[in-house]
C-alpha positions as MATLAB code, in Angstrom:
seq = 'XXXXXXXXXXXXXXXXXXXXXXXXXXXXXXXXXXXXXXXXXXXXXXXXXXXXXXXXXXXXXXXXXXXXXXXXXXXXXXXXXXXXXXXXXXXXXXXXXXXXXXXXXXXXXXXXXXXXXXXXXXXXXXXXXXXXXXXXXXXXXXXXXXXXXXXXXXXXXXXXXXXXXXXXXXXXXXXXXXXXXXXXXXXXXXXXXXXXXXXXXXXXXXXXXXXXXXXXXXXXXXXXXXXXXXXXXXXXXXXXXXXXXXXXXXXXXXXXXXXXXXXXXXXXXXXXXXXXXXXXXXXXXXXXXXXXXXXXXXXXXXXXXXXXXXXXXXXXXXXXXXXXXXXXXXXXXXXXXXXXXXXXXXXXXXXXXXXXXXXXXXXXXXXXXXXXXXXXXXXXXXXXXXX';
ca = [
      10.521  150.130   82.855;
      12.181  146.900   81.775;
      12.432  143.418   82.185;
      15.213  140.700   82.622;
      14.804  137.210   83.211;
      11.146  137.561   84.059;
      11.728  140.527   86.090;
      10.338  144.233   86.298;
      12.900  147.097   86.599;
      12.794  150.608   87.137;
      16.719  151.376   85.829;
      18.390  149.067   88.129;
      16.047  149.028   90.603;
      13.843  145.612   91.073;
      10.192  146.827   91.064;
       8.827  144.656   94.207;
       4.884  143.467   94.131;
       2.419  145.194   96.496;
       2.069  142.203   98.382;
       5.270  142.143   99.216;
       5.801  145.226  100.405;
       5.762  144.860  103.657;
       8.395  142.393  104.230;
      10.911  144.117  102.432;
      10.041  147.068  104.657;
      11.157  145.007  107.622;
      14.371  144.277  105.703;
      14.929  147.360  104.978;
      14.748  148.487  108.290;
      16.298  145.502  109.946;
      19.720  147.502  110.883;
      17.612  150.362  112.806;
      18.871  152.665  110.521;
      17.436  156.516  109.917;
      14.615  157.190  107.633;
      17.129  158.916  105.180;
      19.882  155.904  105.336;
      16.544  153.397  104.607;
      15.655  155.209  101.833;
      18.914  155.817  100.101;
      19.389  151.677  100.747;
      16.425  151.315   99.236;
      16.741  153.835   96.059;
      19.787  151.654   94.894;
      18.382  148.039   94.865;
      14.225  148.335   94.962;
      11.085  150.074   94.148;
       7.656  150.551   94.747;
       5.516  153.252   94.084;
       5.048  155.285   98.004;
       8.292  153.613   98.642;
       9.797  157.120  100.622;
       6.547  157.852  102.081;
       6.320  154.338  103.121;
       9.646  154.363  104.749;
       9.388  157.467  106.432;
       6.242  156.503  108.446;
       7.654  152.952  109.166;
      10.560  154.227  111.121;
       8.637  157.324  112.481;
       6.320  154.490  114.542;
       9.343  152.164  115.272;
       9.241  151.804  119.443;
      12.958  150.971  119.183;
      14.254  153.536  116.933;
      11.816  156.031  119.745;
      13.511  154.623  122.738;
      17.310  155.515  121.503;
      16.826  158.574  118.896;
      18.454  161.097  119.115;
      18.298  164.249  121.268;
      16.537  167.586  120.175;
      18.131  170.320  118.924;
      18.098  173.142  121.234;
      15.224  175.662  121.566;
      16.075  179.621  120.502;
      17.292  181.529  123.948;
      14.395  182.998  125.888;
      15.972  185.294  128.595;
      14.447  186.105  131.523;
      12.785  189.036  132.517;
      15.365  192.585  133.429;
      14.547  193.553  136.377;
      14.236  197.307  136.626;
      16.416  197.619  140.045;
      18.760  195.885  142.002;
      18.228  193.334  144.211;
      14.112  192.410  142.960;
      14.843  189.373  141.062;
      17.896  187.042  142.813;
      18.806  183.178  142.211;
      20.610  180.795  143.960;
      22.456  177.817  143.644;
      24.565  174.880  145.751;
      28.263  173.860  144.473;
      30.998  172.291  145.823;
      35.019  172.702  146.396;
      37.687  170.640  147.793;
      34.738  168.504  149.499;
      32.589  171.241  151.267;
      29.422  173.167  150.088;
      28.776  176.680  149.568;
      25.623  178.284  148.951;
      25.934  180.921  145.854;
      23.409  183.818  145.528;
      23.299  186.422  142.366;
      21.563  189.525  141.622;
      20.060  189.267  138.267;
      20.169  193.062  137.775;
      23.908  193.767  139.221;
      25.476  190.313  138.762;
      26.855  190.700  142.424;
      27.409  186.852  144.157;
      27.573  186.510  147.377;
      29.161  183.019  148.575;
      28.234  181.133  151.724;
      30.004  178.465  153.265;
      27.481  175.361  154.380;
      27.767  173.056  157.162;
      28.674  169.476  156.488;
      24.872  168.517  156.606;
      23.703  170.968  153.401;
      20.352  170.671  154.907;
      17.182  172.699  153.892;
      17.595  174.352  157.434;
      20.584  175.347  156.516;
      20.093  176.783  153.252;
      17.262  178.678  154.982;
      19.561  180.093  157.932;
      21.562  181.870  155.413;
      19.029  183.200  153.296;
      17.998  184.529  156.185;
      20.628  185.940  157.297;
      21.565  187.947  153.586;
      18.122  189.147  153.439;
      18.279  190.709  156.656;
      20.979  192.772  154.697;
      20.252  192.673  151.746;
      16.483  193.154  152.106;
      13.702  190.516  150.479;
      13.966  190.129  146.522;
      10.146  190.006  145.167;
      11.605  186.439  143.295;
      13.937  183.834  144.000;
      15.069  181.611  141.075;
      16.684  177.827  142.301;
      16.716  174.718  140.485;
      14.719  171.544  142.055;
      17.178  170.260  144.520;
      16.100  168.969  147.996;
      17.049  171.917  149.704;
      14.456  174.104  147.539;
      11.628  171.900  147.190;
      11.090  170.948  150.352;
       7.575  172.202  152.905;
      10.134  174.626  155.407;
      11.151  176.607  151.804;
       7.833  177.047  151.003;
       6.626  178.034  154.856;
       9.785  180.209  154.418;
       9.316  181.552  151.163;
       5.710  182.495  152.676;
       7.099  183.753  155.641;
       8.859  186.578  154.236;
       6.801  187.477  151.800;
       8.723  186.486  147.882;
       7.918  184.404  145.167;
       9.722  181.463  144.811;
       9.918  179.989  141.216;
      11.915  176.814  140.189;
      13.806  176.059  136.871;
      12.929  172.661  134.642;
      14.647  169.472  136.661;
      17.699  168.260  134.740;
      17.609  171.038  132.753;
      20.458  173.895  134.129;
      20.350  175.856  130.955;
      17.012  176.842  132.077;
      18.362  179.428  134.744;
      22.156  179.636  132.991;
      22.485  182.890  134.866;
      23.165  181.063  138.188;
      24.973  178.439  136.448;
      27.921  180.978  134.867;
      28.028  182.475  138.018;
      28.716  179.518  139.454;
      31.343  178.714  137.072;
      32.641  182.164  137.271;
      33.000  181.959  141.335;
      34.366  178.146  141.131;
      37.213  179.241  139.017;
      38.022  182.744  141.149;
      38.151  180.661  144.521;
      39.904  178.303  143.198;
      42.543  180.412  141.717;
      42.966  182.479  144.294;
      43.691  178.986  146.390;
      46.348  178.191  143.979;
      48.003  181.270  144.377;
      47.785  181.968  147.967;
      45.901  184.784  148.601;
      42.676  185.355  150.032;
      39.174  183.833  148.884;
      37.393  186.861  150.048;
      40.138  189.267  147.908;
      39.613  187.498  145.319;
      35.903  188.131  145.363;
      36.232  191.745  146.390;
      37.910  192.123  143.066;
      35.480  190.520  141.096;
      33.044  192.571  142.540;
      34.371  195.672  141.984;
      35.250  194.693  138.118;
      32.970  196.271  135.747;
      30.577  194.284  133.807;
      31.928  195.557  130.743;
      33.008  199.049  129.015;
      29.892  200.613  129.206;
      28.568  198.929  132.420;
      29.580  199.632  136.168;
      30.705  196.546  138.316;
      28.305  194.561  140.198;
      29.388  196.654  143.458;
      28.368  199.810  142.220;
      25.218  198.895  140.496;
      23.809  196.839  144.072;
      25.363  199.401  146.587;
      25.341  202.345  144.319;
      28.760  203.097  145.252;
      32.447  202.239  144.626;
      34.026  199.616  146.867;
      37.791  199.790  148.250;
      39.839  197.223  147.146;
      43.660  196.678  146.879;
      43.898  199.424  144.333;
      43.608  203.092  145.093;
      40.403  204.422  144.690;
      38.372  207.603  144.646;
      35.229  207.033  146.391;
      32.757  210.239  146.102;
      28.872  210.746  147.430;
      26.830  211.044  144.632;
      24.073  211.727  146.457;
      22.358  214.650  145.049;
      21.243  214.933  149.185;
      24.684  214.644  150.543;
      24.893  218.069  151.917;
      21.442  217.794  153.714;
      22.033  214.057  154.961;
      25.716  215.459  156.325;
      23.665  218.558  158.016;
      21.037  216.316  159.742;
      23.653  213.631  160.636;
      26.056  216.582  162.203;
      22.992  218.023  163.592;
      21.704  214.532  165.513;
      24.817  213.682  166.902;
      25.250  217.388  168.228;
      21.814  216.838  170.303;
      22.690  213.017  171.804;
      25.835  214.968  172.881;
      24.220  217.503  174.739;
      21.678  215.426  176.184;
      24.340  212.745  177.474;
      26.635  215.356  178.846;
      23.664  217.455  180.964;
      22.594  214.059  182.315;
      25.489  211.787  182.651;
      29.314  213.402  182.143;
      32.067  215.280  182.847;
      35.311  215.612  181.274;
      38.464  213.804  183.406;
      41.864  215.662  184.063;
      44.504  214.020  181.673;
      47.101  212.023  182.827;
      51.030  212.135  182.158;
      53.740  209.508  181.966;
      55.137  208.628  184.976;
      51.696  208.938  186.913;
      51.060  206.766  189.983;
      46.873  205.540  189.332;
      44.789  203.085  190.050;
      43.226  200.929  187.299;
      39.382  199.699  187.546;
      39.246  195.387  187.309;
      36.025  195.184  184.888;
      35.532  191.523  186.309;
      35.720  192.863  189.826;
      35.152  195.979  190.576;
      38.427  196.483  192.231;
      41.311  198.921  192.019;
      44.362  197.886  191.670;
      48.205  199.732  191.443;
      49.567  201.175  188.233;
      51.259  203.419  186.818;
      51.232  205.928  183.036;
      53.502  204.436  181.192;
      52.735  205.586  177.597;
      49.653  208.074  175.935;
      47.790  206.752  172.778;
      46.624  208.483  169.950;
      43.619  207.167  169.957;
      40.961  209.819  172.136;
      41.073  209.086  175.927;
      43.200  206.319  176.066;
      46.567  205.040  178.276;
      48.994  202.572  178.615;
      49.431  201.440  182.274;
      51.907  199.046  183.855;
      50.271  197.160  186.609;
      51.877  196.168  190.258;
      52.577  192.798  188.279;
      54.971  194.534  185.267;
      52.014  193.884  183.130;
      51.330  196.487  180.519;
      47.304  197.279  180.153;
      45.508  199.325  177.589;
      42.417  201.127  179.545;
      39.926  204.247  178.793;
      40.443  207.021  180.955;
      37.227  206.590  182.864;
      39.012  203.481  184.119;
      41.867  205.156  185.350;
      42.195  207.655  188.664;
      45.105  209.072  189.979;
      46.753  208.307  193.340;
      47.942  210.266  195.953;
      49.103  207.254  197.983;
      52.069  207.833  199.669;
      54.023  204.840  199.023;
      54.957  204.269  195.255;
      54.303  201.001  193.338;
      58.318  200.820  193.662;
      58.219  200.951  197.298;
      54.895  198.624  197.465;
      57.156  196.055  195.478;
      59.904  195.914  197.250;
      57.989  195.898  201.009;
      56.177  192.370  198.909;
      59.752  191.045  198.340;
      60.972  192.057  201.466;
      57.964  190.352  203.354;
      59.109  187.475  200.853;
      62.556  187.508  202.136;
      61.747  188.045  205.669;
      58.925  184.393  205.231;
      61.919  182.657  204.013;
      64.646  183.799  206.528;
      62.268  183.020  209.424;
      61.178  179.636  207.754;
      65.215  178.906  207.663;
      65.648  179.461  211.167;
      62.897  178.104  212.924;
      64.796  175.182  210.536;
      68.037  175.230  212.380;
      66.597  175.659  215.919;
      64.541  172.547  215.448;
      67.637  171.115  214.328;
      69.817  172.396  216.777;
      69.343  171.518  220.377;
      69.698  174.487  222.652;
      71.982  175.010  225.721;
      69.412  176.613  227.658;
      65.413  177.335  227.798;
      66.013  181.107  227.033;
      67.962  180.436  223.984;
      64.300  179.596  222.078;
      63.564  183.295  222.481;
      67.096  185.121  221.510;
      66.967  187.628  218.523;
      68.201  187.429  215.263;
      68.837  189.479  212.655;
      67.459  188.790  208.452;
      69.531  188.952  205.826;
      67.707  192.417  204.472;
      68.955  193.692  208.483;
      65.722  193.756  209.785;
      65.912  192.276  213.569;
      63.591  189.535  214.557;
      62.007  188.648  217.830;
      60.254  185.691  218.283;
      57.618  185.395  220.355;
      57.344  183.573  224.287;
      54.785  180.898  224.100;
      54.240  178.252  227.276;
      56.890  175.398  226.608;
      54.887  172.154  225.588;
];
């Protein structure tokens, strides 16, 4: 301690009066500065004794220096529960690209997303509908993770999530981290459809491959852990059964089909003649009942199956229980040349009744002379009273 010119120091430092204290508090803190920057301006002009502890409190109960601190550091990770099989715990999320919605849903356990385009109105209805319709595949998960958009927290999602039977739990609003599974996956799934739209190929490819990528060196790929099987993609793969039941479940399968065979051949069947090329048949109209012309024009590979070429030069692909055979005496030839005959034979006698009306005749007999078509075919018209 020291003093100059009638005043106390402490070094350099101007010890300031307890009564005075509080004012140069408020000048100290006039700038809205951090406790630490108050008390470093502090330690190089003034002191007090409780000058730091003073300080510290002042700008702790400042409303202004409250209202635009800072934010808080973020918390240590807390993961969420492993589920113990696929499909028990799934979440869900809503993104968009190139201006239309999609609905996203993840496996926690498999990391498997399957992507569902949404109408234009991303309604809760419509978030329902397809829920609905992947757990009807899928089966229901016993949880279902979504943040607190209007499409979750609305009364049909909770009638729904009562309805069939899960729990339905919803992440902190404004806070994504707090379900950051469903938000990679998101990010993950943006980028692969959008890359795959940049390139040209397929959406769905795209996600088949991801799909069928494993995890990681140790893990399977999210296909394999869900459906507990490879999937076939655009490279060559060996799929095997690893059931350790495979033989039995191929016995009982062979086994089952072997009865309905029996049981819908003693009621029902019998096995048709086969047909050959060049075979004059009759093809069954499934609209209406009919039978019309045809003819064998080809045999497929596939079991039971023709090509036929109808009266019309149409070529038809039919079963053979939609095909008989013909013994018609006239061919389909024959039957389309007597229709282009009868053609010819309209428009020869439309041309002459033409030139007769034209014409005036010599005589009342000449309305009844014969005449021959152009096919050779001699016409005689017929004597009606003379009006």
């Amino acid at each position: 301690m020291s003093i100059e010119d009638g005043i106390i120091l402490k070094g350099s430092r101007i010890v300031i009066p307890k009564c005075l204290t509080k004012e140069y508090l408020n000048k100290l803190h006039e700038g809205h500065q951090g406790i630490i920057k108050c008390q470093l301006r502090a330690k190089s002009c003034i002191f007090w004794n409780g000058i730091n502890q003073e300080i510290e409190m002042m700008v702790r109960k400042c409303s202004v220096c409250q209202e635009y601190g800072n934010s808080l550091p973020s918390e240590t990770l807390q993961p969420h529960e492993i589920p113990v099989r696929p499909w028990q715990f799934v979440t869900t999320d809503l993104f968009t690209l190139d201006g239309r919605e999609y609905l996203l849903v993840a496996d926690v356990y498999s990391k498997y997303p399957i992507v569902k385009q949404l109408p234009q109105q991303a309604t809760s209805s419509a978030v329902i509908r397809l829920l609905k319709e992947i757990f009807s595949e899928q089966g229901t998960p016993e949880r279902l993770l979504s943040d607190n958009g209007p499409q979750y927290n609305s009364a049909i999602f909770v009638e729904f999530a009562r309805d069939w039977n899960f729990q339905h739990v919803t992440s902190s609003p404004r806070y994504p981290q707090s379900n950051g599974f469903i938000e990679r996956q998101v990010q993950t799934v943006k980028n692969t459809m959008k890359k795959a739209k940049r390139d040209n190929i397929g959406v769905n490819k795209a996600l088949q491959c991801l799909r069928a990528t494993p995890l990681d060196s140790h893990l399977p790929s999210p296909a394999e852990l869900l459906l507990g099987r490879k999937i076939q993609t655009n490279i060559p793969t060996r799929i095997r059964n690893q059931s350790p039941q495979k033989d039995d479940i191929y016995q009982r399968l062979q086994t089952r089909q072997d009865d309905q065979k029996k049981y819908f051949d003693d009621k029902h069947a019998t096995n048709l003649p086969p047909l050959h090329k060049g075979q004059e048949v009759r093809i069954q109209n499934q609209e209406t009942g009919r039978w019309d012309r045809g003819k064998i024009t080809n045999r497929r590979p596939e079991p039971r199956s023709y090509e036929v070429e109808t009266s019309s030069g149409y070529t038809l692909r039919r079963n053979r229980r939609h095909i008989k055979p013909t013994q018609e005496r006239d061919s389909m030839e024959q039957n389309r040349q007597h229709a282009s005959d009868r053609h010819n034979d309209v428009h020869d006698q439309q041309n002459a009744q033409t030139e007769q009306t034209q014409s005036k005749p010599d005589t009342p007999s000449n309305h009844h002379q014969p005449y021959t078509t152009r096919s050779g075919r001699t016409i005689k018209k017929p004597e009606r009273y003379d009006m």
